[in-house]
C-alpha positions as CSV (number, residue, x, y, z in Angstrom):
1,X,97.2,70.4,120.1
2,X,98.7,71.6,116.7
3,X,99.1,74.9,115.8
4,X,101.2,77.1,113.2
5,X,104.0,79.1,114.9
6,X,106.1,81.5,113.8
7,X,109.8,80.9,114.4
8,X,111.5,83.6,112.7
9,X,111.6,85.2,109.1
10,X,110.4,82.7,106.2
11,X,109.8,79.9,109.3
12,X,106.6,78.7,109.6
13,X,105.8,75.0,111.5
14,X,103.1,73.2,112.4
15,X,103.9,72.5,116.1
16,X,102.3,70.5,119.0
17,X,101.9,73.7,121.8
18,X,100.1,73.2,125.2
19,X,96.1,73.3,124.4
20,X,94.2,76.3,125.5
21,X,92.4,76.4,128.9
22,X,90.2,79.2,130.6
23,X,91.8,82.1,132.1
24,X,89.4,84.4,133.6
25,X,85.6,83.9,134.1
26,X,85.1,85.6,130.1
27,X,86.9,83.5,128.1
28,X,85.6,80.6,126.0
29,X,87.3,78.1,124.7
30,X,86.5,76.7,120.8
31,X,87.0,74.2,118.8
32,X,88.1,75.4,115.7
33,X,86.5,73.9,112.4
34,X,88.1,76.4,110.2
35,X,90.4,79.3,109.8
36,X,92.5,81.1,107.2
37,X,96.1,82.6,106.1
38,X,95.4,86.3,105.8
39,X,97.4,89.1,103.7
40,X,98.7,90.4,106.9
41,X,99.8,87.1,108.1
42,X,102.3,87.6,105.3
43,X,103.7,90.4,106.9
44,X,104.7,87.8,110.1
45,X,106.2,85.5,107.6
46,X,108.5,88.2,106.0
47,X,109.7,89.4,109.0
48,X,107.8,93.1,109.0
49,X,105.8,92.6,112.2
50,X,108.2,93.7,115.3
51,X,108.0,92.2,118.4
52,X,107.2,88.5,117.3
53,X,108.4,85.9,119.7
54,X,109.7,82.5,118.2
55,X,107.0,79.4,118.9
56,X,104.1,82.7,119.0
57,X,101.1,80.8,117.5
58,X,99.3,82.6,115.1
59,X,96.6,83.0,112.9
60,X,93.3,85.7,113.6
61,X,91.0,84.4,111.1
62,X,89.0,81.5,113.2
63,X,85.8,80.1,113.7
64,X,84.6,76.7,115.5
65,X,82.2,75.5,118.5
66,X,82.1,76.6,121.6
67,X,83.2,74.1,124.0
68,X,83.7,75.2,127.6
69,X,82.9,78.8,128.7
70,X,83.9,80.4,132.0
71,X,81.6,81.4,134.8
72,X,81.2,84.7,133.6
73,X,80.2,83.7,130.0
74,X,76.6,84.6,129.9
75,X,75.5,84.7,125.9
76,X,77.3,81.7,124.9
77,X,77.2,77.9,125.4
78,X,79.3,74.6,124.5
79,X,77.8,73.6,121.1
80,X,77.3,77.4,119.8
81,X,79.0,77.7,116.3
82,X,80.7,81.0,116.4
83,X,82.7,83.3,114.3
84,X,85.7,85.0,116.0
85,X,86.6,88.6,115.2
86,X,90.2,89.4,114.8
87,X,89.8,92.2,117.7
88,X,89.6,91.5,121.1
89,X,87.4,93.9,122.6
90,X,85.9,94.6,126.4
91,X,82.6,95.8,125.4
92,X,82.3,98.2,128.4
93,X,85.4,101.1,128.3
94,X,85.2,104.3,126.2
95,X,85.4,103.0,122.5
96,X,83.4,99.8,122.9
97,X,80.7,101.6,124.1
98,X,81.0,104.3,120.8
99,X,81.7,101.1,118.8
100,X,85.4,101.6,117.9
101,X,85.8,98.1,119.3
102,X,89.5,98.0,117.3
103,X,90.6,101.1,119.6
104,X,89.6,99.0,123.3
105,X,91.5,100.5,126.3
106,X,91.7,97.4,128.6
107,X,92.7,94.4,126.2
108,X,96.3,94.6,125.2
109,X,98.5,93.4,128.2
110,X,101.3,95.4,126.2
111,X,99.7,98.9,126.1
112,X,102.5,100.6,127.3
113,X,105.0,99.1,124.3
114,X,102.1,100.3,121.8
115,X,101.9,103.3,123.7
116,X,105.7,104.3,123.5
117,X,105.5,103.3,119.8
118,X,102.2,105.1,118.8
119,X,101.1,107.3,121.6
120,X,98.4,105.2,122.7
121,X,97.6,101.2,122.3
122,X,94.7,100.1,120.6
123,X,92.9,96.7,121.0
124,X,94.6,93.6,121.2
125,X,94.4,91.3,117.8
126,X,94.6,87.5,118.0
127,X,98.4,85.7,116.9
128,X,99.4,89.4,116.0
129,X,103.2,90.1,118.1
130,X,103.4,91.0,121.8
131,X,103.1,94.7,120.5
132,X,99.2,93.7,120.3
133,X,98.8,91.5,123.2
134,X,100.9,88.1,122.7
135,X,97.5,86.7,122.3
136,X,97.6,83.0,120.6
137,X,96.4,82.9,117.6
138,X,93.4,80.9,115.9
139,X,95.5,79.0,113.0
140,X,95.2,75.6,115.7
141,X,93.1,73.3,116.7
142,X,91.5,75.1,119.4
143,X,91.6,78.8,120.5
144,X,91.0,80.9,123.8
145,X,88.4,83.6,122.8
146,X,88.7,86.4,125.7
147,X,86.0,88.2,126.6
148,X,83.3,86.0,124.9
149,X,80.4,88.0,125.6
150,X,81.7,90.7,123.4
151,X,83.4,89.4,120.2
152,X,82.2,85.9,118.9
153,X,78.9,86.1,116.5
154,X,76.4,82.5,116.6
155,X,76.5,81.6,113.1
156,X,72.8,80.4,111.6
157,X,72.9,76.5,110.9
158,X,72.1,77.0,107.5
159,X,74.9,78.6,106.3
160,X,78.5,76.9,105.6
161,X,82.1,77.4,107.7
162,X,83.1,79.1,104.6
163,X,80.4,81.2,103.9
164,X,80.8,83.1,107.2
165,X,84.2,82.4,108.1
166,X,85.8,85.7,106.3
167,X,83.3,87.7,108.6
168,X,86.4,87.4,111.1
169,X,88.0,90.0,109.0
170,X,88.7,91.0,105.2
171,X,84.7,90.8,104.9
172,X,84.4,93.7,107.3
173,X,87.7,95.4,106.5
174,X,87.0,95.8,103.1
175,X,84.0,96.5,103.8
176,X,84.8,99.3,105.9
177,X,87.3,100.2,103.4
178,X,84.3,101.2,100.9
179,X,82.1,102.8,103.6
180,X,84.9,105.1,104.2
181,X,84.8,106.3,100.8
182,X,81.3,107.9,102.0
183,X,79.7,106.5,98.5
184,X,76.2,108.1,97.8
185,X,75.8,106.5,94.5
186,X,77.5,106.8,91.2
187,X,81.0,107.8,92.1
188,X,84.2,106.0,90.6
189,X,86.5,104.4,93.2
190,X,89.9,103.1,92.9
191,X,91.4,100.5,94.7
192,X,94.6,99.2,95.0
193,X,95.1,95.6,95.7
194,X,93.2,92.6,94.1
195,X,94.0,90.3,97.2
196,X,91.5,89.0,99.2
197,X,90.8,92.5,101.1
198,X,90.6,94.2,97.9
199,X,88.6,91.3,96.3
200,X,85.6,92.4,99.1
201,X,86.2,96.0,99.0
202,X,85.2,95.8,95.5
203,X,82.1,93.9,95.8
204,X,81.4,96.1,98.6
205,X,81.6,99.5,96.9
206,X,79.0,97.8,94.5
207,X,77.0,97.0,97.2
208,X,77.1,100.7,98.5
209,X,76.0,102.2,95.2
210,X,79.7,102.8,93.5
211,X,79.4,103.8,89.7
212,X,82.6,102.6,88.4
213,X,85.3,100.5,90.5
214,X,89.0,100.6,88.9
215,X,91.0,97.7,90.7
216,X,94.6,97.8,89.9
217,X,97.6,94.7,90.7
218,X,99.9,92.9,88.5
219,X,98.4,89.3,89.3
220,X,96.2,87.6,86.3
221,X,94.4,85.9,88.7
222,X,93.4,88.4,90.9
223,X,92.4,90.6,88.2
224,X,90.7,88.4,86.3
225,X,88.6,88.0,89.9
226,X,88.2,92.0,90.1
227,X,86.9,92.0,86.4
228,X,84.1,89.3,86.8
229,X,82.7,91.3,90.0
230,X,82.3,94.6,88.1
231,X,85.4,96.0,88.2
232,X,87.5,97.6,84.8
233,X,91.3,96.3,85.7
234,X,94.5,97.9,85.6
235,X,97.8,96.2,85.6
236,X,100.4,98.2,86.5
237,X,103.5,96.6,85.3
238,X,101.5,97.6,81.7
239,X,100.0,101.0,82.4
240,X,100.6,104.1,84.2
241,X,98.5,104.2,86.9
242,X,97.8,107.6,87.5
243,X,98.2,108.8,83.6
244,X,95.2,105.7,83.1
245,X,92.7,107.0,86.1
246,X,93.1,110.3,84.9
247,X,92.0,109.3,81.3
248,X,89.5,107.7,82.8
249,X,88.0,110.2,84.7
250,X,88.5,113.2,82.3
251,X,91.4,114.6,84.4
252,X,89.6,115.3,87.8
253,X,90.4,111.9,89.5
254,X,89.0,109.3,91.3
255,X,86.1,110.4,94.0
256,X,88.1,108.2,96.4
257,X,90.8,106.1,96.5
258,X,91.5,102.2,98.8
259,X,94.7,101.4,99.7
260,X,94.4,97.4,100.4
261,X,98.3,96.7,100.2
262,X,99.6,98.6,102.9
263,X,103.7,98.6,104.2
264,X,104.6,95.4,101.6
265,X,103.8,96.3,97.7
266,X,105.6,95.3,94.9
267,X,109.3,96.1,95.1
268,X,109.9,96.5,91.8
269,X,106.9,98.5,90.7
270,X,108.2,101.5,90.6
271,X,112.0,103.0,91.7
272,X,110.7,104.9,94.3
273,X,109.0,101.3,95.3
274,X,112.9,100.2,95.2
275,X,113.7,103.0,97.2
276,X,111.3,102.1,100.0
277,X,112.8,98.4,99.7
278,X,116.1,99.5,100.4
279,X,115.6,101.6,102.9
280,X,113.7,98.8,105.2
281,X,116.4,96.6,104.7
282,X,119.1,99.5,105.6
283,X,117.0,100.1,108.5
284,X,116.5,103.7,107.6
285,X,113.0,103.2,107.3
286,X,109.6,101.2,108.7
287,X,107.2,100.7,105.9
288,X,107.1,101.4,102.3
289,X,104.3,103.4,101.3
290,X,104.7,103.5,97.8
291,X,100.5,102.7,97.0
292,X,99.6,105.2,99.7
293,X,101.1,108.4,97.4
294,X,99.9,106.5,94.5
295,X,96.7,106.4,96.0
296,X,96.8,110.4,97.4
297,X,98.1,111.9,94.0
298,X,95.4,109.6,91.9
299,X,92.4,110.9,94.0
300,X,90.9,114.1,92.7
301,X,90.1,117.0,95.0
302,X,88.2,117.0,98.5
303,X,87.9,113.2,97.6
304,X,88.7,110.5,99.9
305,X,91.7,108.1,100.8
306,X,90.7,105.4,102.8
307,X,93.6,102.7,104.2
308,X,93.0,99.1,105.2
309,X,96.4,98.1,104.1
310,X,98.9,97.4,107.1
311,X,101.5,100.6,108.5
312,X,103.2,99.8,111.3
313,X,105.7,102.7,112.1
314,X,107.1,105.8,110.3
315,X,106.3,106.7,106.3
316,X,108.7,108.6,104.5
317,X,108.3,111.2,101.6
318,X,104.0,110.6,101.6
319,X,103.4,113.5,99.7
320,X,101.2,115.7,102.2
321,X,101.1,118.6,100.7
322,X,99.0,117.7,97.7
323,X,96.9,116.2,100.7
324,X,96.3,119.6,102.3
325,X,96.1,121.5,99.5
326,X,93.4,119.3,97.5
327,X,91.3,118.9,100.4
328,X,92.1,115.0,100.8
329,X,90.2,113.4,103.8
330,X,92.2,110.1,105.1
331,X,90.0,107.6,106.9
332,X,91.4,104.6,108.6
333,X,91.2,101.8,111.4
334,X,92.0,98.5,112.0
335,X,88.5,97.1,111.9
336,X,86.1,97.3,114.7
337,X,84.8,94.3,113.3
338,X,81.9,93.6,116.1
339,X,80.3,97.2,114.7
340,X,79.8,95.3,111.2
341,X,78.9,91.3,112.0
342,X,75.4,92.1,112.5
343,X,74.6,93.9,108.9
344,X,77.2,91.7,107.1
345,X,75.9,88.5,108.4
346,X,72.5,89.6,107.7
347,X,74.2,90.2,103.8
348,X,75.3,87.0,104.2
349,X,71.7,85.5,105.0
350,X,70.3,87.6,102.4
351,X,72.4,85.9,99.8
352,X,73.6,89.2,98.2
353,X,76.8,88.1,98.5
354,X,78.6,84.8,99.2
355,X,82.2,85.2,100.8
356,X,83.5,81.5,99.9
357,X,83.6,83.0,96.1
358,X,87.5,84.0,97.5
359,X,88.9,80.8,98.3
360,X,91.2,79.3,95.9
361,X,93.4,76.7,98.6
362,X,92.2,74.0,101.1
363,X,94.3,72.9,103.2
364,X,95.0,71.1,106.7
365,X,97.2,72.8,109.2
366,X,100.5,70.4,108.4
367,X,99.7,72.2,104.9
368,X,100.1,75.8,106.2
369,X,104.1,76.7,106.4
370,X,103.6,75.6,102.3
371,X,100.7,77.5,101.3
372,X,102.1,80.8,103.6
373,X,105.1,80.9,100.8
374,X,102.8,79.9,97.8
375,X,100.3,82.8,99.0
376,X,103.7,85.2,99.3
377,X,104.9,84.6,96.3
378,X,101.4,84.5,94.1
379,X,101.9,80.6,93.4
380,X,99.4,78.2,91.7
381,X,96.6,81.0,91.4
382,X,96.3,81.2,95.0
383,X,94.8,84.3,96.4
384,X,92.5,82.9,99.5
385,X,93.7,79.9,102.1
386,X,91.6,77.9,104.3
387,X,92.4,75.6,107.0
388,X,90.5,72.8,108.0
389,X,91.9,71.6,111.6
């Protein structure tokens, strides 16, 4: 089959790997009719993502039909159209069964490297380095869904691949990413990041009963996407952030605050940004949190910071003691996304909201290893990618 594989830093291809076949009596195999470059993917592409192997297929934004399911597959059948979540999960250990599917003790084959690396492992993620399983990813033609029972969702003929297929992940993690900020109605959240992620986490705060949403990037497009959903825009290459949310809410500060960039913002927004920059490539330091004390300092007392954006090691100078002075709560997760299919879908079917308004790019698979450096570099509008196998 063909698939997108990662080959080093900057090297994308579009390969012909051995097909998928089943493996133990859960998996199911699918046959996938559409899947998507995600903002995290990016962080693959650049290099950020330890323990990537060259020819790794990857890729965790996938959905298709079911075409062979092993013995032990009871819920699905061949000709099901499912969605895939990006988390693997058993269904049956300790967190499954409190529904922190993303923290699953039995699926990553690598826990003890995550383990050595974070104290524990949690869940293993599709096409996402050895450090969270080696799993294949879904950017291919067909994909080996483990433990099928647990994580696939049937998807209702009536509604479109591309209405559903973002229910694999930045539907639910930004969605999650305004639940954290516990809204109750009227409150003013800030977000940071107008990428896809940040593009639901907006609508989503809406949804919840937000007041006021203030979406701040540098990207026309993305803002300009931000502003028609609700949302009053701040760019910062023209404002100060924090002076501009404290005008804005008389000095006290936002009630809570998303980060949606995570370890990769832009390096020359600020010279502390720089720093950070300089220091990854030095190899004195893992991430560059640069949004994340944005975030803390711009939230106003005993308010929330909630973090979708992607950390994968050690932050440096994250200014903690304005954290634990003001009273800051921090809430974050990689997404348990089999807690949220079930009320999102039902969003979905609703038609209070209509994912596919995200997608900018079409593409087929020899199309991807292009559209993973247009979508880095902010090229040709493009702030959603989806791949039609």
């Amino acid at each position: 089959m063909r698939a997108i594989t990662w080959h080093g830093k900057g090297d994308m291809r579009c390969d012909t790997v051995p097909d998928p076949r089943i493996e133990q009596d859960t998996d199911c195999i699918i046959r996938v009719t559409a899947c998507a470059i995600c903002g995290s993917d990016l962080h693959l592409l650049d290099g950020v993502i330890p323990t990537m192997k060259s020819g790794d297929v990857v890729g965790h934004e996938a959905m298709g039909e079911v075409m062979e399911v092993g013995r032990g597959c009871k819920r699905l059948k061949p000709g099901d159209r499912v969605v895939v979540p990006f988390t693997i999960a058993c269904g049956q250990c300790f967190f499954c069964q409190k529904g922190f599917f993303s923290g699953c003790e039995r699926t990553n084959p690598n826990f003890a490297m995550a383990k050595e690396l974070w104290g524990n492992s949690p869940a293993a993620l599709f096409g996402y380095s050895h450090l969270l399983g080696g799993i294949p990813g879904g950017q291919a033609e067909y994909l080996r869904v483990p433990h099928a029972d647990v994580g696939p969702i049937k998807v209702p003929d009536g509604l479109s691949d591309e209405q559903v297929l973002f229910l694999s992940d930045i539907f639910p993690t930004g969605f999650m990413a305004a639940e954290f900020c516990d809204i109750k109605g009227g409150e003013t959240i800030a977000i940071w990041g107008c990428g896809p992620v940040g593009q639901f986490a907006i609508r989503s705060a809406f949804l919840l009963g937000a007041g006021r949403v203030i979406a701040i990037d540098e990207v026309p497009e993305r803002l300009e996407m931000a502003r028609k959903a609700g949302a009053e825009v701040l760019n910062f290459r023209e404002v100060d952030v924090y002076e501009a949310i404290m005008e804005a809410t008389k000095g006290r500060g936002a009630d809570a605050c998303i980060d949606a960039v995570g370890t990769e913002p832009s390096p020359t927004s600020s010279a502390m940004a720089m720093l950070d920059r300089a220091k990854v490539a030095l190899f004195a330091g893992t991430d560059q949190p640069h949004v994340l004390r944005q975030a803390i300092h711009c939230c106003r007392n005993f308010g929330t910071v909630s973090i979708v954006g992607v950390y994968g090691g050690f932050l440096d100078k994250v200014p903690f003691g304005s954290a634990i002075n003001r009273g800051i709560t921090f809430r974050m997760a990689q997404t348990p996304v089999q807690r949220y299919l079930p009320r999102l879908l039902a969003l979905i079917e609703g038609g209070q909201i209509d994912p596919s308004f995200v997608i900018t790019h079409r593409a087929t698979l020899e199309e991807a290893p292009g559209l993973y450096k247009t979508f880095r570099d902010k090229q040709d509008g493009c702030i959603k990618v989806v791949l039609k196998p």
